[in-house]
Backbone as CSV, one residue per row, in Angstrom:
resi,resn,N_x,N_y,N_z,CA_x,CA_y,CA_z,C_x,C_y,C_z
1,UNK,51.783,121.082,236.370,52.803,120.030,236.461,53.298,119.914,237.898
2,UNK,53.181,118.556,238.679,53.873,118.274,239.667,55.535,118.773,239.517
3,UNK,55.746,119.327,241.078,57.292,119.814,240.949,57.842,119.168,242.137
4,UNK,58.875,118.540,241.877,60.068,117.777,243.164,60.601,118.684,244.110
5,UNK,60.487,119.252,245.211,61.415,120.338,246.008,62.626,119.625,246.123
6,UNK,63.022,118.692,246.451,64.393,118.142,246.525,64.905,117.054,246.348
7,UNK,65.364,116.329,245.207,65.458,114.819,244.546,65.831,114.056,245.724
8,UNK,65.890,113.106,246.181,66.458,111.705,246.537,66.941,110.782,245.912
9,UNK,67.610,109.774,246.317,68.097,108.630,245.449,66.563,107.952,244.821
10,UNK,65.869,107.833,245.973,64.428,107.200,245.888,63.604,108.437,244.736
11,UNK,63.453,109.392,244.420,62.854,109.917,243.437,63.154,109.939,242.185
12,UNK,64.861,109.833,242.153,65.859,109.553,241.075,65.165,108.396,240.297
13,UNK,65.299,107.554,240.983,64.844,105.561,240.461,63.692,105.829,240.353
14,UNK,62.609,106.132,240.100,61.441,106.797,240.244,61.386,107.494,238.787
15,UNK,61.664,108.123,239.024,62.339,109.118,237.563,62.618,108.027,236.284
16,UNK,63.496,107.405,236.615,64.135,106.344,236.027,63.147,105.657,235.406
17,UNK,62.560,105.000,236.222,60.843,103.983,235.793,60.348,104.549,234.834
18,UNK,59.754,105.467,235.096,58.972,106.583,234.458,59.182,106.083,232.759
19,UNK,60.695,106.816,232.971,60.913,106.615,232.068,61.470,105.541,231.206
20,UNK,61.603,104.302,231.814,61.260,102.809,231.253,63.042,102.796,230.845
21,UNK,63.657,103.621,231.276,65.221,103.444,231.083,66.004,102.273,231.878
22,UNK,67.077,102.030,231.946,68.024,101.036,232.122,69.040,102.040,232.901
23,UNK,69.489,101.410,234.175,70.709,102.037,234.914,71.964,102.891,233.462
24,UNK,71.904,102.300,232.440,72.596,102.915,231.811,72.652,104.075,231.203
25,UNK,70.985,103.630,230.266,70.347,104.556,229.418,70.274,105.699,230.335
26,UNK,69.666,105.367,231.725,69.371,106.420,232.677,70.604,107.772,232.532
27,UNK,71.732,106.890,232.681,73.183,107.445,233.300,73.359,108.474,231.890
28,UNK,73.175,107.968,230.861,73.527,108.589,229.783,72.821,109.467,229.277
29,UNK,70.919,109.374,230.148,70.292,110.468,229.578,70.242,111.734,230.581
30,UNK,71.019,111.545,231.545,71.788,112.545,232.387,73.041,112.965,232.550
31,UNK,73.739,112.149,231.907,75.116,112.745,231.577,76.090,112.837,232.739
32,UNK,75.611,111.277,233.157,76.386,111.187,234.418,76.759,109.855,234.743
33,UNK,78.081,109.633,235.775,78.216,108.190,235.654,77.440,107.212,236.259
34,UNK,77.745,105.796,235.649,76.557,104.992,235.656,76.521,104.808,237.019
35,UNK,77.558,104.329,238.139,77.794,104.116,239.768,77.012,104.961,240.244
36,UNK,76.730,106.664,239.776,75.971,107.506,240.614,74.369,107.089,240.556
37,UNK,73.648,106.548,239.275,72.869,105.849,239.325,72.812,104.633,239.846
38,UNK,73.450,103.538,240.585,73.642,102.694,241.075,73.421,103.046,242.648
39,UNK,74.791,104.190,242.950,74.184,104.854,244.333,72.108,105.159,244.503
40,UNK,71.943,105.486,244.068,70.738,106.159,244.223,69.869,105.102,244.306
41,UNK,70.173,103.353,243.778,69.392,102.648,243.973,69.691,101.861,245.328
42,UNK,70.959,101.613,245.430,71.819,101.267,246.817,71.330,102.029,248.356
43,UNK,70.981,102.922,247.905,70.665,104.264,248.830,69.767,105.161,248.986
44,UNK,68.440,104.930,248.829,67.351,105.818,248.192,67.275,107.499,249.218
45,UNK,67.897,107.234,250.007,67.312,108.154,251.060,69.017,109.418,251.384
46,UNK,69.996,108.634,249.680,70.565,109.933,249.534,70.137,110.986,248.684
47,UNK,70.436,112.028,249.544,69.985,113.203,248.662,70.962,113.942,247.484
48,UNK,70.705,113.596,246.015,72.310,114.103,245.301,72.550,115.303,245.587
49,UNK,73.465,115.482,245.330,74.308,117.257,245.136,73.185,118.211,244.129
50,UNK,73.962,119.234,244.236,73.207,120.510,243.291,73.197,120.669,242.108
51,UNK,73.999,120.240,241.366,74.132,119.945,239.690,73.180,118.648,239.228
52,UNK,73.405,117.248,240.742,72.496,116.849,240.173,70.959,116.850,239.928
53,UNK,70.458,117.420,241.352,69.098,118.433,241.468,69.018,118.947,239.996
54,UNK,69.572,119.624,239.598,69.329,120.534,238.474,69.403,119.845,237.043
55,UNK,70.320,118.541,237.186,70.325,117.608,235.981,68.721,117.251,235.775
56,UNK,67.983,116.551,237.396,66.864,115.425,237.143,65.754,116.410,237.176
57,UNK,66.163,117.969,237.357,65.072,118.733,237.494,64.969,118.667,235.664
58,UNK,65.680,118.977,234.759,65.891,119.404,233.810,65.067,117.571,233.000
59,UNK,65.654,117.119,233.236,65.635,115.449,232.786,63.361,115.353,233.224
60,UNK,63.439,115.837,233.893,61.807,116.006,234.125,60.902,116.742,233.348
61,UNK,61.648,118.110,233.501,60.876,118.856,233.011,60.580,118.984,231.336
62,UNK,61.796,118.215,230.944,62.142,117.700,229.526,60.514,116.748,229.232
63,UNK,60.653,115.896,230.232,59.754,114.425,229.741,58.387,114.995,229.572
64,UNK,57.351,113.951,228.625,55.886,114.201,228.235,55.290,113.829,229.283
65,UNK,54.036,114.230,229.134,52.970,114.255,229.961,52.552,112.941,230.346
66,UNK,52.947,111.670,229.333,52.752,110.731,229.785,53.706,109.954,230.894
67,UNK,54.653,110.188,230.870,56.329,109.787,231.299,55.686,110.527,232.889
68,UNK,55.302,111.897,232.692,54.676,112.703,234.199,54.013,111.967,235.204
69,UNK,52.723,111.803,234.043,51.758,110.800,235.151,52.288,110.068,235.097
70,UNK,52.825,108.481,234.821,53.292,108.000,235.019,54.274,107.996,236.473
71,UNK,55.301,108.802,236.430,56.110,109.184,237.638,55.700,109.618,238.649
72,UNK,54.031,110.143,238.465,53.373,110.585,239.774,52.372,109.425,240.367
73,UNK,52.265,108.423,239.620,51.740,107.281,239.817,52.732,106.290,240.841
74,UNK,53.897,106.092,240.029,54.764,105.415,241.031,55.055,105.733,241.894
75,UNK,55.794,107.244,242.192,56.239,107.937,243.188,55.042,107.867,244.527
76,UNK,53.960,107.884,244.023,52.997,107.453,245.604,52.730,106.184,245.530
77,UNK,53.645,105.155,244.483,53.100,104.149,245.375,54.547,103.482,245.798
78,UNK,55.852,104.277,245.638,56.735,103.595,245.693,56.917,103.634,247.971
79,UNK,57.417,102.343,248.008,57.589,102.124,249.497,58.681,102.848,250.457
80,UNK,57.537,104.133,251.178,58.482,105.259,251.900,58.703,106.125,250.964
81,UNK,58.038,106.327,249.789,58.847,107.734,249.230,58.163,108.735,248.956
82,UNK,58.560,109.719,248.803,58.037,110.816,248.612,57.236,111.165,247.690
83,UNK,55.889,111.700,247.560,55.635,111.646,246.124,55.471,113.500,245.327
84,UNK,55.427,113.994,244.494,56.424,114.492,243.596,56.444,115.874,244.581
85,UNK,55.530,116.381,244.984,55.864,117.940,245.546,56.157,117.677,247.184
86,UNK,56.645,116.525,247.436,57.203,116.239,248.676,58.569,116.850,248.991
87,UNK,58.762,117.539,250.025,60.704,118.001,249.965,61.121,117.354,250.778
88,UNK,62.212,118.014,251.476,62.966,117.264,252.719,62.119,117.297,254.020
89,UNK,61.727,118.035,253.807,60.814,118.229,255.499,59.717,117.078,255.559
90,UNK,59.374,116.341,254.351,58.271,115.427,254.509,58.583,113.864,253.949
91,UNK,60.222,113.623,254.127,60.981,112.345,253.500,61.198,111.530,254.786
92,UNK,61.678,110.634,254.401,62.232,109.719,255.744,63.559,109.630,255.857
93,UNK,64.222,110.387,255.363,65.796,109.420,255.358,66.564,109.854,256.995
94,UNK,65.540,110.273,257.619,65.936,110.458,259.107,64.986,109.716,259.758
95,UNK,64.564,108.811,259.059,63.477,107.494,259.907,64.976,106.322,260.161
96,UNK,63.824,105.247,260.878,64.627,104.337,261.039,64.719,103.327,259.772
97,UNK,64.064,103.686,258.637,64.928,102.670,257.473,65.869,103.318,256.835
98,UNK,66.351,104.262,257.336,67.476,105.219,256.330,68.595,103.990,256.785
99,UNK,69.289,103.902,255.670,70.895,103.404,255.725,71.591,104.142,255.168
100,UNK,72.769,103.876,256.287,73.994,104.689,256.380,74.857,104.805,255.059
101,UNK,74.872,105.563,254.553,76.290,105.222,253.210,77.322,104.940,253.499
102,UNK,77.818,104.252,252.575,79.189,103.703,253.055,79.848,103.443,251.567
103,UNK,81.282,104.094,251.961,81.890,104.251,250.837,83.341,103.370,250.714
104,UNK,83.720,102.993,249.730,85.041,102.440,249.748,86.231,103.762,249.483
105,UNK,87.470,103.681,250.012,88.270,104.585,249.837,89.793,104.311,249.382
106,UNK,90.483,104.642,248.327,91.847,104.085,247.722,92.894,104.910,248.295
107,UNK,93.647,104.490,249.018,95.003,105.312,248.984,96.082,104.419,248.313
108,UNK,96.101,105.305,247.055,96.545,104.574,245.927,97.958,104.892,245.728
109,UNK,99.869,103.842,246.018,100.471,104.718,245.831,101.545,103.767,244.805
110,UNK,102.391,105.081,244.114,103.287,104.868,243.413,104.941,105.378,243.939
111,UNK,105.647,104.631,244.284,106.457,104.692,244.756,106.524,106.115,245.598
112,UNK,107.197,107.491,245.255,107.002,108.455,246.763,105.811,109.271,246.717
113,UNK,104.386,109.096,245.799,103.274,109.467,245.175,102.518,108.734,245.561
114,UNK,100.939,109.289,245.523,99.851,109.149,246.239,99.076,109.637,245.317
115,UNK,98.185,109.091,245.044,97.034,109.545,243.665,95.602,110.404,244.596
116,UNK,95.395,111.131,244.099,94.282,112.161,244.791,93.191,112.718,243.160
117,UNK,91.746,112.964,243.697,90.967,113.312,242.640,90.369,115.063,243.286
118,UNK,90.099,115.500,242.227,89.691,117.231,243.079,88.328,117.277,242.237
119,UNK,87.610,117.136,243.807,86.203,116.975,243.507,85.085,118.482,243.561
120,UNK,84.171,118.829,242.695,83.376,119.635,242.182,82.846,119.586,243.977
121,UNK,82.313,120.423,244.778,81.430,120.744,245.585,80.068,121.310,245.440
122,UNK,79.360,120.337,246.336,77.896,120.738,245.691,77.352,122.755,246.400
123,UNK,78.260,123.112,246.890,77.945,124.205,247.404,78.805,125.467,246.938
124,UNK,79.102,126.450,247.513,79.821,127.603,247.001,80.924,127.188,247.827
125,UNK,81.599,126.597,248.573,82.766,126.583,249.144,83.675,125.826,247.812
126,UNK,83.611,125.872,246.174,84.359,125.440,245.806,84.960,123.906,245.745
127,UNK,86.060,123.584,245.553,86.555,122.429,245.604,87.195,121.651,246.572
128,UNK,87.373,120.680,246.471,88.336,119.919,247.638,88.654,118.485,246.819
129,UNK,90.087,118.129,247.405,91.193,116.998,247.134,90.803,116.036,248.205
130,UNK,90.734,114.765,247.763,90.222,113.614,248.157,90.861,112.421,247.731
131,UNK,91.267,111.448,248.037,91.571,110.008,247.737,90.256,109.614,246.949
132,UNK,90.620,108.628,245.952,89.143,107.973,245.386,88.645,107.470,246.227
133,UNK,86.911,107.426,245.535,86.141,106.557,246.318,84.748,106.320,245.394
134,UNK,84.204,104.974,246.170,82.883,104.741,245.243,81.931,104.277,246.576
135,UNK,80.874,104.270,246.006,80.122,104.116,246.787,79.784,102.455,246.827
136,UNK,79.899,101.630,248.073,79.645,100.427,248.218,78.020,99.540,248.286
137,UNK,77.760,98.847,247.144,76.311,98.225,247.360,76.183,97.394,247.856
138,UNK,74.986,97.060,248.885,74.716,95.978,249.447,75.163,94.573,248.750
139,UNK,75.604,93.815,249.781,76.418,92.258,248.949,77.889,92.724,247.838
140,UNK,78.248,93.649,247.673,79.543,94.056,247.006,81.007,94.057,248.136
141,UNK,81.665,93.378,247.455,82.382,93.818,248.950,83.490,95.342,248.598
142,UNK,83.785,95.628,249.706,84.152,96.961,249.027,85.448,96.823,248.201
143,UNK,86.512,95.788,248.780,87.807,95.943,247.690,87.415,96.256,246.647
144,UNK,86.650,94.828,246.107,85.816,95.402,244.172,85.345,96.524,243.890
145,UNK,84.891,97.206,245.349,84.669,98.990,244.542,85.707,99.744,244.813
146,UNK,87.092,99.335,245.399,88.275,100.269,245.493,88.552,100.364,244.633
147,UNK,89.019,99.033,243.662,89.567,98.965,242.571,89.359,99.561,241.791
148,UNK,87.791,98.746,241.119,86.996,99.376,240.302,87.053,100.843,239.971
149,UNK,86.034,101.337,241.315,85.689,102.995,240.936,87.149,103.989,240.841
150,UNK,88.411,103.699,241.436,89.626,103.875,240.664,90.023,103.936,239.342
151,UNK,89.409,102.986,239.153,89.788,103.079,236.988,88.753,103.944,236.764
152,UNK,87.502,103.670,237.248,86.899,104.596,236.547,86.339,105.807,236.797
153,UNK,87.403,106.644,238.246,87.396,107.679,237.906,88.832,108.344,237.555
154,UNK,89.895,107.705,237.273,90.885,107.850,237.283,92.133,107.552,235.989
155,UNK,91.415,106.236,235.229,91.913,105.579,234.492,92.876,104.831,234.917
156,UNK,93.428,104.901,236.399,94.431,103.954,236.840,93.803,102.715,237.385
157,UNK,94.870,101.859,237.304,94.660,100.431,237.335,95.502,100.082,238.778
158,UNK,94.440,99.282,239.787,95.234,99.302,241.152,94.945,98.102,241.925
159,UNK,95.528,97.240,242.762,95.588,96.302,243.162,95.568,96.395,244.883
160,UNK,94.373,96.125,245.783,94.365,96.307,247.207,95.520,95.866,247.872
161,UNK,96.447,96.101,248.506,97.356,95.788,249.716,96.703,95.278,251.194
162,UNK,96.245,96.274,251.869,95.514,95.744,253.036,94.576,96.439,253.175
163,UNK,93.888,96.111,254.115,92.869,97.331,255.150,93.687,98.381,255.801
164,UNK,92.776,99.587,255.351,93.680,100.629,256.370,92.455,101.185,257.936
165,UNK,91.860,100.374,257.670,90.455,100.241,258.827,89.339,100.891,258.530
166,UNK,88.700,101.411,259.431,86.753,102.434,258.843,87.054,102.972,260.148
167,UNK,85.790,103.917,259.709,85.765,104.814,260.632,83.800,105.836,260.078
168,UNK,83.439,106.288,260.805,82.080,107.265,260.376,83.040,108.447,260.084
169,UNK,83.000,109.104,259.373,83.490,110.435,259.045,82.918,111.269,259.769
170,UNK,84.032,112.027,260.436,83.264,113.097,261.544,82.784,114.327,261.010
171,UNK,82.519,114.609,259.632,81.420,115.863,259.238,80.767,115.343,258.194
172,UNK,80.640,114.144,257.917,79.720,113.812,256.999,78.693,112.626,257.388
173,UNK,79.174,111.895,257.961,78.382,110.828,259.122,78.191,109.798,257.987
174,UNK,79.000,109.414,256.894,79.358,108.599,255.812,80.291,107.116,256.249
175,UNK,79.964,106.246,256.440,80.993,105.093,256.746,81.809,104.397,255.849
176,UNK,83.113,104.752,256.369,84.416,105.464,255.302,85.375,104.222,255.608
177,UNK,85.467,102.913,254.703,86.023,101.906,254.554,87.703,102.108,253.447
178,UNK,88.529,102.470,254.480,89.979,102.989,253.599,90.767,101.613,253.148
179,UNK,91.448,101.404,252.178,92.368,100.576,251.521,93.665,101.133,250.967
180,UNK,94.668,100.476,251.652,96.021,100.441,251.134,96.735,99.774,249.807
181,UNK,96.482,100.940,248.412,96.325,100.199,247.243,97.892,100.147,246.594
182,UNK,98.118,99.685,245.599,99.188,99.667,244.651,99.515,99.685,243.581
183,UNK,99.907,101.101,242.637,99.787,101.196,241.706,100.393,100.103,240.697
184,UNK,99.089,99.444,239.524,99.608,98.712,238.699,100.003,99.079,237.458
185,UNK,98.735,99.963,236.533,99.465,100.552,235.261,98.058,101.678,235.231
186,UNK,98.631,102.460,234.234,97.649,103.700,233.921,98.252,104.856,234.015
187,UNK,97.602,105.941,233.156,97.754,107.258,232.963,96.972,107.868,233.889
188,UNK,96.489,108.480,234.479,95.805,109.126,235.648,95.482,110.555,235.265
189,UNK,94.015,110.126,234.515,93.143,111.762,233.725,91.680,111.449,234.423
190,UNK,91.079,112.766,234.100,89.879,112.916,234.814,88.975,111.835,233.741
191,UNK,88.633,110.823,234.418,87.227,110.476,233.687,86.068,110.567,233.835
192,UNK,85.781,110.798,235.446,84.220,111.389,235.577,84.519,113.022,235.719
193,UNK,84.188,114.090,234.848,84.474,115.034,234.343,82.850,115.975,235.114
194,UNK,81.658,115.142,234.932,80.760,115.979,235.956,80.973,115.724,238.049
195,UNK,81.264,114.811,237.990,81.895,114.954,239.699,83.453,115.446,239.592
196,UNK,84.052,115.276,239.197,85.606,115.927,239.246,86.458,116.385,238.575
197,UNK,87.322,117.764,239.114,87.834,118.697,237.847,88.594,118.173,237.696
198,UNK,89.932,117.212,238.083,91.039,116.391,238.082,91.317,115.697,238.700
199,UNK,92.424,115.194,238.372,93.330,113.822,239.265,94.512,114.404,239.175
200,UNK,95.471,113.738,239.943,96.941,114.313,239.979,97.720,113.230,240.987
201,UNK,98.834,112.555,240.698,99.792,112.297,241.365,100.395,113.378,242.763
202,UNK,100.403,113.228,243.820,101.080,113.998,244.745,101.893,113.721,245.600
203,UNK,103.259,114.177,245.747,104.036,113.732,246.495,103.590,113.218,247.735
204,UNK,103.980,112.189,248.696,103.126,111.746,249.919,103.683,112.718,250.955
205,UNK,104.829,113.430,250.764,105.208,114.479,251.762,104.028,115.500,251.610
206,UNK,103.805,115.792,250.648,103.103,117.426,250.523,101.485,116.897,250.531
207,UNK,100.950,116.184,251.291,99.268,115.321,250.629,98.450,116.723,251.585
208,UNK,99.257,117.133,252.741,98.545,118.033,253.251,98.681,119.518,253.180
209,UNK,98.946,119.626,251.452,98.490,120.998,250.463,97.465,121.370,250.518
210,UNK,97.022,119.906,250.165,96.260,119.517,249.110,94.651,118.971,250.251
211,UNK,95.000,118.511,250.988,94.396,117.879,252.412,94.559,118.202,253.621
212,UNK,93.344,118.798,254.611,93.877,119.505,255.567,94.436,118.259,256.770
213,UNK,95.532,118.136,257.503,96.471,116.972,258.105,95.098,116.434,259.339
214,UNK,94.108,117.463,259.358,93.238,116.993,260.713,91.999,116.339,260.057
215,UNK,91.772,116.266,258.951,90.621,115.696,258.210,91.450,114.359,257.181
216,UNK,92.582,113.803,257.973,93.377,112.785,257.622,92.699,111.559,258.274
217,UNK,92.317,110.611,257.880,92.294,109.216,259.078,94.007,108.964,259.384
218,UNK,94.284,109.141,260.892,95.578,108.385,261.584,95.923,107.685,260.520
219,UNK,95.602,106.411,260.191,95.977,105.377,259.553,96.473,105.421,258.515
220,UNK,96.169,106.167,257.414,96.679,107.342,256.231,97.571,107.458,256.299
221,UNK,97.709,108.795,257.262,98.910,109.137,257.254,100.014,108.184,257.674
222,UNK,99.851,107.448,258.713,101.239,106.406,258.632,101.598,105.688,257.773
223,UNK,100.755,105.253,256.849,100.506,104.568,255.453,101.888,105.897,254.826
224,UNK,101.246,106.511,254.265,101.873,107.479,253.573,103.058,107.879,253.892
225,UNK,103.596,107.889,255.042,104.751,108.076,256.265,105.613,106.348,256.049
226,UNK,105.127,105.581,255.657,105.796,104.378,255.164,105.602,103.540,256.562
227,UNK,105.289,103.710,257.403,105.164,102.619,258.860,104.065,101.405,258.464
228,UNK,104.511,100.477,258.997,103.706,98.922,258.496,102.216,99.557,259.130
């Protein structure tokens, strides 16, 4: 049996074919949300996290022999991708058709509160507190994914205010599109439960408990600090 050394978005969708699934069916026969399958088509040349490695390793090794060939059929003929015992050392997403990710970001607030999600890490360093965010698809504009991926990782319901500007994130090299949101209605519980252990309301005084004050965008924090 052909073996994947390290999934991509592009091997993911690949996977997907194979198996003659639907962005949904896909999402559900991995047990994951449907946007992260959306990323992976938006983005072929991201590489998921470690749970999900281990989801599409599992989601493979599950499938018949026909679903196999099949996936080893496409995978060499799909355009730029890897085909199945290809790893990172023999991908492109450090060519010149890699595109940049780019994410939408909510700073979502309720009167002296600031909504934050505490996201699973794909490594042993544990967890970390984050403002929502979704990942933006080509022709989407990002407000619709502030909003959006807010409810649905959050269950809150939120309405954009302004731009709080972009910026490349200086340790992730991710292009990080922030919004100044406003809470409209909702309870605020974890709904994507495989990317994140919770959500929580946090005072806007204390955000840097929770957030280290130097891995803040400027703009944030004056947001949060109440300055126009």
């Amino acid at each position: 049996m052909d073996v994947v050394d390290v999934w991509s978005g592009r091997s993911a969708c690949v996977l997907q074919a194979a198996l003659r699934m639907t962005n949904e069916s896909f999402a559900n026969h991995l047990g994951i949300a449907l946007r992260t399958v959306a990323a992976w088509h938006a983005y072929p040349d991201v590489v998921p996290r470690a749970e999900m490695q281990q989801l599409l390793d599992a989601a493979y090794e599950r499938a018949g022999p026909a679903v196999r060939a099949r996936f080893a059929l496409l995978a060499r003929a799909a355009p730029g991708g890897p085909g199945p015992s290809r790893g990172a050392e023999g991908g492109e997403a450090a060519g010149g058709g890699a595109q940049v990710l780019r994410v939408a970001i909510a700073v979502v607030l309720r009167g002296s509160e600031v909504l934050l999600v505490c996201r699973r890490d794909g490594d042993a360093s544990g967890i970390t507190w984050q403002f929502p965010a979704g990942v933006v698809k080509p022709g989407v504009r990002p407000e619709t994914v502030t909003v959006r991926e807010t409810h649905a990782e959050t269950g809150v319901h939120c309405a954009v205010r302004r731009s709080l500007g972009s910026r490349l994130h200086p340790l992730t090299g991710v292009h990080c599109e922030y919004f100044l949101c406003d809470y409209l209605a909702g309870v605020a519980r974890n709904s994507d439960i495989l990317e994140n252990m919770d959500v929580m309301w946090a005072r806007r005084d204390a955000v840097t408990r929770f957030i280290p004050a130097e891995a803040i965008f400027p703009p944030i924090t004056a947001a949060l600090e109440g300055q126009p």
